[in-house]
C-alpha positions as CSV (number, residue, x, y, z in Angstrom):
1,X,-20.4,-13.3,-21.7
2,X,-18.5,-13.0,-25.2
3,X,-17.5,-16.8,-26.4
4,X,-14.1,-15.8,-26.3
5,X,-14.3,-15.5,-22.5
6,X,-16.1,-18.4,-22.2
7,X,-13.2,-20.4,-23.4
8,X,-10.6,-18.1,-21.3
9,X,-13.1,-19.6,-18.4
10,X,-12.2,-23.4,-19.6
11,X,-8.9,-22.6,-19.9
12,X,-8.4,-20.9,-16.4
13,X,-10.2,-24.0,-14.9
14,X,-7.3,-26.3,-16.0
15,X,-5.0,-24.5,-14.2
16,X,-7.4,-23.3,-11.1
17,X,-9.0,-26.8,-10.4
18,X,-5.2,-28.5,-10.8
19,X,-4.4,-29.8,-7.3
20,X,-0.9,-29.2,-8.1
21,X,-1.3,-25.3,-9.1
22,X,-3.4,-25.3,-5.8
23,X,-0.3,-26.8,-3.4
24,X,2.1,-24.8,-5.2
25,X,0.1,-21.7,-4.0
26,X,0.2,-22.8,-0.8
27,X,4.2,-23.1,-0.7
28,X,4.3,-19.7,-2.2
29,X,2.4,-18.1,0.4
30,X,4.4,-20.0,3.3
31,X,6.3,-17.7,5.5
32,X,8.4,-20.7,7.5
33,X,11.1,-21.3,5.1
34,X,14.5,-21.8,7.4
35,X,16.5,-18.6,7.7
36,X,19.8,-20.3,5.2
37,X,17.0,-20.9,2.7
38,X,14.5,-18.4,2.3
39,X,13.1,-19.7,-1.4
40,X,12.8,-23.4,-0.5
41,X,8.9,-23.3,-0.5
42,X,9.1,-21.0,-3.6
43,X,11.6,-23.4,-5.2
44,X,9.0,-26.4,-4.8
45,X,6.1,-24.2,-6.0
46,X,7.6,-23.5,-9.7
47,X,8.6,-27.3,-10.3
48,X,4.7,-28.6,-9.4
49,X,3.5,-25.1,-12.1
50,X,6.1,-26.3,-14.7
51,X,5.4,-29.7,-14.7
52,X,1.5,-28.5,-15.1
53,X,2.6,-26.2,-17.9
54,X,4.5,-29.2,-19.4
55,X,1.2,-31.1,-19.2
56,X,-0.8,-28.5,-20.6
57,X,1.9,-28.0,-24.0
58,X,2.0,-31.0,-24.7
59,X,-2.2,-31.1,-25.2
60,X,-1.4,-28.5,-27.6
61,X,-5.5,-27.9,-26.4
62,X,-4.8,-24.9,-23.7
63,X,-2.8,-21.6,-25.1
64,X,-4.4,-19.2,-22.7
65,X,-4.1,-22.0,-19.8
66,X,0.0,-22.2,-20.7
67,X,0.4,-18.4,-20.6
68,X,-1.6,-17.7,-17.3
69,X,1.2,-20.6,-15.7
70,X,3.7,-18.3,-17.7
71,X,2.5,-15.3,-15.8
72,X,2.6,-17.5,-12.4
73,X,6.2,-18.9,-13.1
74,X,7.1,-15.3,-13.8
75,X,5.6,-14.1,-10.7
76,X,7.5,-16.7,-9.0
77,X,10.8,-15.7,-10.7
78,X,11.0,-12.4,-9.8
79,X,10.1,-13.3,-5.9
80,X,12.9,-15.5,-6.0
81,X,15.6,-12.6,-7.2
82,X,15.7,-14.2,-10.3
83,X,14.2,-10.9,-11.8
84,X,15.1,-10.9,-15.2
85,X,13.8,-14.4,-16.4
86,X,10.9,-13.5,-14.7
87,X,10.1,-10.4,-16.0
88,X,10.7,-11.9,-20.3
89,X,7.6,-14.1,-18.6
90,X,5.3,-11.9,-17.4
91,X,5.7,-9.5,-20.6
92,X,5.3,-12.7,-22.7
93,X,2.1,-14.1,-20.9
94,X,0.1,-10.6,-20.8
95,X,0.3,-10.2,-24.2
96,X,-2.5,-13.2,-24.3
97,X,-4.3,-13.3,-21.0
98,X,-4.5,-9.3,-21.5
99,X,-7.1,-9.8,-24.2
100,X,-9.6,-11.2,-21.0
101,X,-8.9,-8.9,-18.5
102,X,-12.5,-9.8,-16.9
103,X,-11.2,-13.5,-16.5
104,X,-7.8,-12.4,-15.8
105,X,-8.4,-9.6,-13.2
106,X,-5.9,-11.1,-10.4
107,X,-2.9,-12.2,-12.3
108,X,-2.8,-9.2,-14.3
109,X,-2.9,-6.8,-12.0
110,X,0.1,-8.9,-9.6
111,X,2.3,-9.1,-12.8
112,X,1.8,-5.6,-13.6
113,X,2.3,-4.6,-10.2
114,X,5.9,-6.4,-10.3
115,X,6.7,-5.2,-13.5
116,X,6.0,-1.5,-11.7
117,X,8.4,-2.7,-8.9
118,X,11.4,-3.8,-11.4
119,X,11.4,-0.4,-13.4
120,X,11.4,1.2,-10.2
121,X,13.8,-0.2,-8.4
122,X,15.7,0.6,-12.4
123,X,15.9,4.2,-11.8
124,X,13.1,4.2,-14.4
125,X,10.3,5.5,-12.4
126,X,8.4,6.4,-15.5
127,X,8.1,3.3,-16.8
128,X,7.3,1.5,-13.7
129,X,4.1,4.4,-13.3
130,X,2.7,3.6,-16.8
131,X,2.8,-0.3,-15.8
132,X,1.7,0.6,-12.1
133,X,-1.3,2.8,-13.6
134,X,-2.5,-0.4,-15.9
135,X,-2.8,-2.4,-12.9
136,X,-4.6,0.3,-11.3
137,X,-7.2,1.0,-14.5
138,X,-7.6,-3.3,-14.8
139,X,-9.0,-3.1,-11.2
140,X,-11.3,0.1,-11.4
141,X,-12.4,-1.6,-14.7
142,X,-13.2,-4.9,-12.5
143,X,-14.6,-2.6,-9.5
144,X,-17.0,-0.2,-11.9
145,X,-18.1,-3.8,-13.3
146,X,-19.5,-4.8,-10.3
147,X,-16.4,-8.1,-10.5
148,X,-13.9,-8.0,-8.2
149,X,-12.5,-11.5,-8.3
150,X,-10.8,-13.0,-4.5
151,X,-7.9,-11.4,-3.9
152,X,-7.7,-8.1,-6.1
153,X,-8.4,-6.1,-3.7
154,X,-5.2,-6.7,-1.4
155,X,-3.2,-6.7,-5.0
156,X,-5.0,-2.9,-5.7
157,X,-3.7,-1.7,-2.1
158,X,-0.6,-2.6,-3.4
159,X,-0.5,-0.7,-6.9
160,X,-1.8,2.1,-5.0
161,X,1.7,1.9,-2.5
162,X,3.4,1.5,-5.5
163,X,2.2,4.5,-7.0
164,X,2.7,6.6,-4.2
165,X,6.3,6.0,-4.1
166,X,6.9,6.4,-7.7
167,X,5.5,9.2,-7.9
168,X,7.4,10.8,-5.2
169,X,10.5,9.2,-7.0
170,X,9.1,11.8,-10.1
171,X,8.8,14.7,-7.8
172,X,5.0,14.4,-8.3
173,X,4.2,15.4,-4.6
174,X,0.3,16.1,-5.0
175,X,-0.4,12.6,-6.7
176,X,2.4,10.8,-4.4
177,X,0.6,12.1,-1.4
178,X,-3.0,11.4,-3.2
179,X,-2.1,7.9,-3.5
180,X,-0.7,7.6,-0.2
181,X,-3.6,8.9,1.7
182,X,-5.7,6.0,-0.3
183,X,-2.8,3.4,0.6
184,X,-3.7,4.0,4.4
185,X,-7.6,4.4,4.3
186,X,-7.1,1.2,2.1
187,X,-5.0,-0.6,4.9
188,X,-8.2,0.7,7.4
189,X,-10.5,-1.2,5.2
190,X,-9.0,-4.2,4.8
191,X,-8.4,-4.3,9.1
192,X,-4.9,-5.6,8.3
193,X,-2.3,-3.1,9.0
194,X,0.7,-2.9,11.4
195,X,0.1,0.2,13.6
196,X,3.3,1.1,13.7
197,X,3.4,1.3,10.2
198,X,0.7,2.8,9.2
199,X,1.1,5.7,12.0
200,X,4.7,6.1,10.4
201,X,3.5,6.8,7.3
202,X,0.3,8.9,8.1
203,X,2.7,11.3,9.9
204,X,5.1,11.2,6.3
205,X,2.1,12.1,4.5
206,X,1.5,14.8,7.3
207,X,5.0,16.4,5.8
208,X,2.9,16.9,1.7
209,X,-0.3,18.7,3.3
210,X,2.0,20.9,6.1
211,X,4.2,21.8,2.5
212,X,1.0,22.6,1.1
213,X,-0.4,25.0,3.3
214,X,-3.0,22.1,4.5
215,X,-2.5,22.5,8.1
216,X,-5.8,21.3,9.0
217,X,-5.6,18.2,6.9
218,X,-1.9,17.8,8.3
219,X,-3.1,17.6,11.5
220,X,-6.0,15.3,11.4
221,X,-3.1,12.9,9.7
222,X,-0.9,13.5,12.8
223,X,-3.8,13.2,15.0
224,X,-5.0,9.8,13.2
225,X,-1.0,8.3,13.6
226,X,-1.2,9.2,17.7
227,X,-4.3,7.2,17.7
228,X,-3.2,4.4,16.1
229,X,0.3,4.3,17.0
230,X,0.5,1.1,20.1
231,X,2.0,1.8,23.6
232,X,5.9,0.8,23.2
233,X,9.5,1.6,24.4
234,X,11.2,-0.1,21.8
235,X,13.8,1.8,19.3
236,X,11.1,1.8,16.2
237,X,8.1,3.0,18.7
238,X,10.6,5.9,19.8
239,X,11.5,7.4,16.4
240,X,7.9,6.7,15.7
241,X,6.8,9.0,18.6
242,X,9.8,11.9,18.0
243,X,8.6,11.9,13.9
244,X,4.9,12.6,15.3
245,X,6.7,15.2,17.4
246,X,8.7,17.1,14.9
247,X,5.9,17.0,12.7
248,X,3.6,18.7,15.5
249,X,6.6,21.0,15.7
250,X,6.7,21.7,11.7
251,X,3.4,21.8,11.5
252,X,3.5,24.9,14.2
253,X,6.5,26.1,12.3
254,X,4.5,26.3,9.0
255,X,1.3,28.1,10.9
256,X,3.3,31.2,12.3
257,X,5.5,31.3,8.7
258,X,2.1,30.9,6.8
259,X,0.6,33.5,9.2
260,X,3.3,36.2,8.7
261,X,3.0,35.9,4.8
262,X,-1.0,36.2,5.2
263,X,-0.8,39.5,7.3
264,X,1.6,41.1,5.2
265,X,-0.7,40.3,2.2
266,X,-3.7,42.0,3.9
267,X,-2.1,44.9,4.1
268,X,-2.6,45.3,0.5
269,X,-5.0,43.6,-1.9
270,X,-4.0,40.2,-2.4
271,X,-2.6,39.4,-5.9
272,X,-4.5,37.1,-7.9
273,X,-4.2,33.5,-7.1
274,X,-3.1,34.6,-3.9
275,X,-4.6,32.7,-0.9
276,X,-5.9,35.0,2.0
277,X,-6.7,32.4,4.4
278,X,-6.1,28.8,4.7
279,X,-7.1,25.7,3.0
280,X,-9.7,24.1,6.0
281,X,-10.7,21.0,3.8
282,X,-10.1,17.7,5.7
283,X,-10.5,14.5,3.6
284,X,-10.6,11.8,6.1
285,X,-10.0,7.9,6.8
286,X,-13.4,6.1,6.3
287,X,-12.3,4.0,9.2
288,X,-11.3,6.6,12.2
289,X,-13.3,8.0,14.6
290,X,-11.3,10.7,15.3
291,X,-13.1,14.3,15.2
292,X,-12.0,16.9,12.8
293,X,-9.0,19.4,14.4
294,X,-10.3,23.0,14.8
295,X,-9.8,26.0,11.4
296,X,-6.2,27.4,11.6
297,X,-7.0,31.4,11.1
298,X,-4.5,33.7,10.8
299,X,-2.5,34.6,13.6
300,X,-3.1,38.1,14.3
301,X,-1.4,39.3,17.9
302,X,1.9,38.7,19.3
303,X,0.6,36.6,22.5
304,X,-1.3,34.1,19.9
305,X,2.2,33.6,17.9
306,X,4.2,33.7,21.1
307,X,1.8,30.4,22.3
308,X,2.0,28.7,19.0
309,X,6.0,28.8,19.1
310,X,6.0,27.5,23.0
311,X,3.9,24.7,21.9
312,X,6.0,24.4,19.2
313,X,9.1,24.5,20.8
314,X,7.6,21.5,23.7
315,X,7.4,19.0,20.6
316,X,10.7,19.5,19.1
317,X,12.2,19.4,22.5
318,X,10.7,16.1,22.8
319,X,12.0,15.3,19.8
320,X,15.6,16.0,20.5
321,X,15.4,14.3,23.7
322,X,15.0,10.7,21.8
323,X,17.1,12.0,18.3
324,X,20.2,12.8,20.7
325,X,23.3,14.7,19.1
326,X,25.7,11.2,19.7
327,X,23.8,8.3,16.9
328,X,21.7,10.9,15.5
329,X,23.4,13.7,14.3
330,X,21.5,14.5,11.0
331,X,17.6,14.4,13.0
332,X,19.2,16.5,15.8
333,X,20.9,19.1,13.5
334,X,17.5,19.5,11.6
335,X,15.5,20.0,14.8
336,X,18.0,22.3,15.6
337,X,17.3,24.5,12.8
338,X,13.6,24.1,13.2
339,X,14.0,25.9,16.4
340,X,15.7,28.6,15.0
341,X,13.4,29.3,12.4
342,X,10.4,29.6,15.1
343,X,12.7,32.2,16.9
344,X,13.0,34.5,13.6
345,X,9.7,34.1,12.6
346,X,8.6,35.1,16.4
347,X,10.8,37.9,16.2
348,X,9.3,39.1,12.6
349,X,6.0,38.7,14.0
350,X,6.8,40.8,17.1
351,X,8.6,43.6,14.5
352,X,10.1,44.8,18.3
353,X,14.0,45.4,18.4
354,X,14.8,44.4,21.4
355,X,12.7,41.2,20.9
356,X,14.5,40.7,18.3
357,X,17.8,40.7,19.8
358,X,16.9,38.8,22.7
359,X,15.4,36.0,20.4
360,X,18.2,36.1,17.8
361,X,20.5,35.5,20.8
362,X,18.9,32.5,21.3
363,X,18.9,31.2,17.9
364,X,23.2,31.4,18.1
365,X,22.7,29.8,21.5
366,X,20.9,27.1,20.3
367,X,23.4,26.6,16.9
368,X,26.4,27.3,17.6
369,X,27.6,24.9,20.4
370,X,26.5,22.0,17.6
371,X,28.4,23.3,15.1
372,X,31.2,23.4,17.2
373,X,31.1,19.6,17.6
374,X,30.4,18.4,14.1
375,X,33.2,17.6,12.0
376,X,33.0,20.0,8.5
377,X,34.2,17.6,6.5
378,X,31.6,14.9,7.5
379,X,28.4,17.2,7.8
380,X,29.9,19.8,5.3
381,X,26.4,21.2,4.4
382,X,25.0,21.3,7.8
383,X,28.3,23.4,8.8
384,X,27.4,25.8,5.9
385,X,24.1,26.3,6.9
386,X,24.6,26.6,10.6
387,X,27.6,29.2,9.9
388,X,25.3,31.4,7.5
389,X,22.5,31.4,9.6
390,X,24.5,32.2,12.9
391,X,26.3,35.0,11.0
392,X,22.9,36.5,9.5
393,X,21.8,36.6,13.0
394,X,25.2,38.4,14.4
395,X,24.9,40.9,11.2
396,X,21.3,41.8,11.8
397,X,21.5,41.7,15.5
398,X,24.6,44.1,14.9
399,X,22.3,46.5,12.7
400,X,19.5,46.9,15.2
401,X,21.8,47.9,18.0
402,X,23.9,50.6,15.7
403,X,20.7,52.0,15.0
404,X,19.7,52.3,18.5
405,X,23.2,53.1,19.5
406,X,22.5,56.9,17.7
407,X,20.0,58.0,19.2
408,X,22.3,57.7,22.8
409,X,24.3,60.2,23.9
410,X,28.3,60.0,23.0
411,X,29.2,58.1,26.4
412,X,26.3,55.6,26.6
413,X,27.0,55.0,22.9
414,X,30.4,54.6,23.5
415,X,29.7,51.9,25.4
416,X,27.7,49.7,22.4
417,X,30.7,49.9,20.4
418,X,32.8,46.9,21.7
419,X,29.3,44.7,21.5
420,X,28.9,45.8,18.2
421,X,32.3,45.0,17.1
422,X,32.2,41.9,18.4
423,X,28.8,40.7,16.5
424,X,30.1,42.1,13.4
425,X,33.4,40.3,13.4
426,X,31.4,37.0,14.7
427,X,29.2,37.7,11.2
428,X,32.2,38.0,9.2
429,X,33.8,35.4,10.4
430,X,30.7,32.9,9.9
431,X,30.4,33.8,6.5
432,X,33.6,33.5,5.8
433,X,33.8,30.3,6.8
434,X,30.9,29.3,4.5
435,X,33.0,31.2,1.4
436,X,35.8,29.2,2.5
437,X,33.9,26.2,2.2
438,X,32.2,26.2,-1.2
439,X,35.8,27.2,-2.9
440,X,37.4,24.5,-1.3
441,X,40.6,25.0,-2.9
442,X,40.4,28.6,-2.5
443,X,39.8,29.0,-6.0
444,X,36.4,30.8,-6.9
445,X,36.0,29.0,-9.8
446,X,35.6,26.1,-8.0
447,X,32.2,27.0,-6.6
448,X,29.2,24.6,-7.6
449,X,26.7,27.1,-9.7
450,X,23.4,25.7,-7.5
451,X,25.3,27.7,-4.9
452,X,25.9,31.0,-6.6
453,X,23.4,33.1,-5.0
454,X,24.4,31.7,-1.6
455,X,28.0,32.3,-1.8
456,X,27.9,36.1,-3.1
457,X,25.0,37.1,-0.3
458,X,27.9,35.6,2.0
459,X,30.8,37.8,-0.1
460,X,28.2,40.5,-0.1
461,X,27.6,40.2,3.9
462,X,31.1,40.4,4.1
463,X,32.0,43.4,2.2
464,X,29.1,45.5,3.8
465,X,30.1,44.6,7.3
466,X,33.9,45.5,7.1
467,X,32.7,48.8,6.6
468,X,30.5,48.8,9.5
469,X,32.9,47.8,11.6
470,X,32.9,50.8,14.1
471,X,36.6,52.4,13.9
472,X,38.6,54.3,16.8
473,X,41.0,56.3,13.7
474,X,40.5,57.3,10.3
475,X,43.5,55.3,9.5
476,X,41.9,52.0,11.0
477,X,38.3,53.7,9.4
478,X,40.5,54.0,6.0
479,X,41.7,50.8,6.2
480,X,37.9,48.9,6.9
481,X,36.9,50.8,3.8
482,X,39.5,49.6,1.3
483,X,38.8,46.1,2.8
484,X,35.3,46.7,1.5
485,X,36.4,47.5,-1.7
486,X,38.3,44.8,-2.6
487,X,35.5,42.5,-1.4
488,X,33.2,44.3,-4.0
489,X,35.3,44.2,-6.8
490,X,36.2,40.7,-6.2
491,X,32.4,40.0,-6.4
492,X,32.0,42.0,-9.7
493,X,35.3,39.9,-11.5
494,X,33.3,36.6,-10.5
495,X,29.7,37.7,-11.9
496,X,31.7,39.4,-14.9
497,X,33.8,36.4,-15.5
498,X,33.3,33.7,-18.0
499,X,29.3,32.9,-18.7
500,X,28.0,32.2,-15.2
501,X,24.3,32.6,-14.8
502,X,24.2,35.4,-11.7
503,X,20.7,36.8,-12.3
504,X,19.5,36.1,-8.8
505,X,22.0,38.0,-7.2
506,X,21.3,41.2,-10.0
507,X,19.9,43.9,-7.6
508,X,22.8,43.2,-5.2
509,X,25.4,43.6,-8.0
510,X,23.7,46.8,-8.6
511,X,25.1,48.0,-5.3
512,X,28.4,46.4,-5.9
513,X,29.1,47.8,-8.6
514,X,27.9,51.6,-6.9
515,X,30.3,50.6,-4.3
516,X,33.1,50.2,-6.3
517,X,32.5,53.7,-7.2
518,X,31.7,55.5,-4.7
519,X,34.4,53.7,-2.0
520,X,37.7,55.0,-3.7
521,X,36.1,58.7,-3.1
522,X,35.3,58.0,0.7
523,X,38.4,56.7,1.3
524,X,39.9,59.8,-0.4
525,X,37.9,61.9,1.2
526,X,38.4,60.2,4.8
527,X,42.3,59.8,4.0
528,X,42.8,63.6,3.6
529,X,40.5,64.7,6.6
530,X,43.5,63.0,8.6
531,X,44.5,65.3,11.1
């Protein structure tokens, strides 16, 4: 050992072998402060370490000894709320005990840690990772060494929590759910870990791999959390239970979607970087004896799809049955759409018209009497969503059966037409009310950009369908048309007007703008075929 540790050593044994540092870490791990004052124990811990570090200044003998209490009292300060004070001390102190991380292992990887916590709790989660990754390189420095002093361990499983969150805070998915995953196999290792907890988060780090296309991996997370989670009816194990339920039920979700996207690419070769199958690696807990979940392949018939979605469908009934409508409006409204989403994959899957209908009638039926209870101006973005996605359904539901109404003879078609009407003025009135919504004032240029390509698909809808709309004159057939017109035209003033960025929306402006020109000649041609 280099002298200079050797006299870091002396120095730390001052403060180590103090009886007074000693009882003052006993008050700061006590838990039985009275509820009116929660730092009393705290409080009485940093007057015994500064009268030590008055002691030890006045020796004059013991630099290292004084900044080590500095990094203590610092630690103490920012437990105590009194964040600020305590963070000038931890900065100051590191700058010395630094220079011996293999004496000062513990302490520097606790005031790092913290100092990761303040910058976080900031806003500045870029700080707080550079802080949160030098506690993370002093212990792998310490663990590579072969020295990992008492307690560094626990302080590690820490920086690695830490670094999960931050870096979900950044938008770093991959290395927030990296970290996570070693948070909880951590928490294994160490045999101290609140079940609920743990199976809480397992299932949130279920949500990264299921993103990811990981399905396997998600589900030996979800699988881990419904072993571990404990037997219990109160409100936290219930949410626990319906979270492990809609992620069964997302999970299933993801495997049909995932399995649609597949087919379709092997009916031509796949582009490169283009996954043909899915990703079957499973990295698991050290401590869990719980066997690996089966390969998801490719869903490749109707009946396999058709089980998948029931499956499905069982969990995020569950789910709905604890996150009720009345307390839990947002969870129940997601769910919701969940469902739906499993219906229209089904139907893609199936590629059968009838299916579809049936299955699309289902998705309104499970929507629409929601939407009719939730307040627009409260849950103004689930109302847009739920409108759009009820009139897409209406609209395409309204296409299949025009299609099918041709080839029928005059009467039975006849018959279709009022059932088509209907869906198409239930589309157009759905996406008007999302237009409606995202003017607000009625003014267009009152529309938030992020929803641009939104809004004109619903204009677009709009301008299609009223032309659709099955007429019983050409005056009423006249009339539809010129609807449509303006609805085009007012789409092409709003993507030619001022410097909006419409380029997502550029092959249907295409068509808007053909519209606009072929439209006046129909309705020319249809105004003087009038009998």
């Amino acid at each position: 050992m280099a002298g200079g540790d050797e006299d870091a050593l002396r120095q730390r044994a001052l403060v180590d072998d103090d009886s007074r540092v000693q009882e003052a870490q006993r008050l700061s791990a006590a838990t039985n402060d009275r509820d009116d004052a929660p730092f009393q124990s705290k409080y009485e811990a940093r007057k015994l370490l500064q009268t030590v570090r008055n002691d030890l200044v006045e020796s004059g003998e013991s630099p290292l000894a004084v900044a080590l209490l500095d990094c203590l009292l610092g630690c103490n300060l920012i437990e105590t709320e009194e964040s600020s004070s305590g963070e000038l001390l931890i900065v100051s102190s590191l700058e010395s005990i630094r220079k011996h991380p293999t004496v000062f292992h513990a302490e520097l990887i606790h005031g790092l840690n913290l100092l990761g916590i303040q910058w976080s709790q900031r806003g500045d989660s870029s700080r707080a990772r550079t802080h949160l990754e030098d506690a993370k390189a002093v212990y792998d420095a310490a663990f590579s060494s072969g020295d990992v002093p008492h307690g560094a361990l626990a302080l590690n499983t820490q920086t690695l929590f830490y670094l999960a969150q931050v870096y979900s805070q950044l938008g770093d998915t991959e290395n927030a759910a990296f970290y996570c995953r070693q948070t909880l196999n951590r928490q294994l290792d160490q045999r101290q870990i609140n079940a609920l907890e743990w199976a809480s988060n397992s299932v949130k780090l279920s949500a990264f791999y299921i993103s990811s296309n990981r399905l396997r991996q998600a589900q030996y997370c979800i699988d881990c959390a419904i072993a571990v989670k404990p037997d219990g009816r109160s409100e936290q194990h219930l949410h626990v239970e319906a979270d492990i339920s809609c992620a069964i039920g997302e999970l299933l979700a993801r495997y049909l979607h995932a399995s649609l996207e597949l087919s379709s690419g092997r009916r031509r070769p796949p582009a490169q970087g283009e996954p043909s199958s899915f990703d079957q690696r499973v990295d698991t807990f050290d401590q869990m004896d719980v066997p690996l979940p089966p390969p998801f392949n490719v869903i490749e018939h109707v009946k396999d799809a058709q089980a998948v979605v029931r499956k499905a469908m069982s969990s995020l009934q569950h789910a709905l049955s604890i996150y009720k409508l009345d307390g839990y409006v947002s969870d129940h409204v997601v769910i919701l759409q969940k469902l739906s989403g499993l219906l229209k994959d089904l139907a893609a899957f199936a590629g059968d018209p009838s299916l579809t209908c049936k299955l699309y009638k289902r998705r309104i039926d499970t929507l629409e009497p929601v939407l009719l209870k939730l307040n627009p101006k409260v849950y103004t973005d689930f109302v847009r969503q739920m409108s759009f996605e009820i009139a897409e359904a209406c609209s395409d539901m309204a296409d299949i059966k025009m299609t099918q109404a041709e080839a029928l003879p005059p009467t039975a078609k006849a018959a279709r037409v009022k059932k088509i009407n209907h869906l198409i003025a239930k589309a157009i009135a759905g996406f008007t009310a999302f237009v409606q919504s995202l003017e607000g004032d009625g003014e267009q240029a009152s529309v938030d950009p992020a929803h641009y390509r939104h809004y004109l698909m619903a204009k677009f809808h709009i301008a299609r369908l009223t032309s659709k709309a099955i007429a019983d004159s050409n005056d009423a057939r006249v009339a539809g048309m010129q609807r449509s017109l303006d609805e085009y035209a007012s789409i092409v003033r709003f993507c030619d007007g001022k410097a909006r960025d419409v380029s997502a929306f550029r092959d249907e402006l295409a068509i808007c703008r053909d519209m606009c020109a072929l439209l006046p000649i129909q309705i020319q041609r249809t105004t003087t075929s009038s009998p």
